[in-house]
C-alpha positions, 0 to 999 in steps of 0.5 A: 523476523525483521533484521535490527537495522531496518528502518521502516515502521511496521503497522501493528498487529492490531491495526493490520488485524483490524484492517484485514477484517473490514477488508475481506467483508469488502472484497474478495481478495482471490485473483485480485492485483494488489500494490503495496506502496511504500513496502517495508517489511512486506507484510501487508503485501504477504497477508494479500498473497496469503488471501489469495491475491493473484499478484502482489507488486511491492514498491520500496526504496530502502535496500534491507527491506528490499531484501528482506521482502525478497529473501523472506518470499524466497524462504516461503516459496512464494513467486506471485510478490514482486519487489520493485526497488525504487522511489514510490513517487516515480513508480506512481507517475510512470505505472501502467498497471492497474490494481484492484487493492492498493496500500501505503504506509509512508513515513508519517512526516514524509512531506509527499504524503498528502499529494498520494491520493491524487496520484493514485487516481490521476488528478496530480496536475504533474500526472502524465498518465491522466487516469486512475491506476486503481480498477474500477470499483478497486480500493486505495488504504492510505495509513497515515498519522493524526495530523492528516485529514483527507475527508475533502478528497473527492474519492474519500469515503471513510477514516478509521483509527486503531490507536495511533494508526490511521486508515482513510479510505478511497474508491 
C-alpha cells in the first residue's frame, strides 16, 4: 500500500487492466527492456517484471515514491527494477540505452508533456543523441488527459480511452 503522502496519481486498476490486455497480444514481454517514466508508485514497472521483463529501468523524481518503488522491490525480492532518482527530461536527453516497451505517466498539466514523443524518438531539436531510444519494432505508451491530441506525430498509431485516462500510442 502506497504511503498517505505520496504525490503521484496512480493509473487506475481498470485503465492499467486494459492497458495490459492489448499490450500482451502485442508483444511478448519475456526478456524485454522496459522504461518506466515518470515512475511514481512503480506499478506499471512491476506488473512488466511480473510479465517476465528482463529489466525494468524506473525514472522518478520525487524522494517517497522513490522509496517506495524501492522498498516495495526490496519486500518482493525483486532485483531486475532499478530506480533511477532524477528528472525525467534529463534522463531522456543523456540515456544511452535502448528499450523495447516504454511507459510515462507525467502530470497531466506538466507544461513538457506534449515535447515526450519527440524525445523518445530523437526528433527534439535540443536532442543531442539524435536517434530513438526505443528498439526497432519497440513500443512508446504515453498516458496522458483529454486536452492532449498526438494523432499528428509521425510515430503516432493509435489512441485508446479508459474513462478519464488516456493512452496514445507510438512505434
Amino acid at each position: 500500500m502506497p504511503p498517505k503522502n505520496i504525490t503521484a496519481r496512480p493509473t487506475t486498476d481498470f485503465a492499467k487492466e486494459s492497458l495490459f490486455n492489448l499490450l500482451v497480444n502485442r508483444m511478448d514481454f519475456e526478456g524485454i527492456d522496459v522504461l518506466d517514466l515518470f515512475a511514481g508508485t512503480g506499478s506499471i514497472g512491476l506488473e512488466c517484471v511480473s510479465r517476465g521483463a528482463r529489466e525494468v529501468t524506473a525514472v522518478e523524481l520525487a524522494h517517497v515514491q522513490q522509496n517506495f518503488i524501492i522498498s516495495t522491490c526490496k519486500s518482493l525480492g525483486i532485483n531486475n527494477l532499478r530506480v533511477i532518482r532524477g528528472d525525467v527530461f534529463r534522463y531522456l536527453k543523456s540515456s544511452a540505452i535502448r528499450y523495447d516497451l516504454i511507459f510515462a505517466d507525467p502530470p497531466y498539466a506538466l507544461d513538457e508533456l506534449p515535447t515526450l514523443p519527440s524525445l523518445i524518438f530523437g526528433d527534439a531539436g535540443d536532442d543531442p543523441r539524435g536517434y530513438s531510444i526505443l528498439k526497432p519494432g519497440g513500443l512508446f505508451v504515453l498516458e496522458h488527459g483529454d486536452r492532449y491530441d498526438f494523432s499528428g506525430h509521425p510515430h503516432f498509431i493509435e489512441l485508446r480511452t479508459y474513462g478519464s485516462v488516456h493512452f496514445s500510442f507510438f512505434a
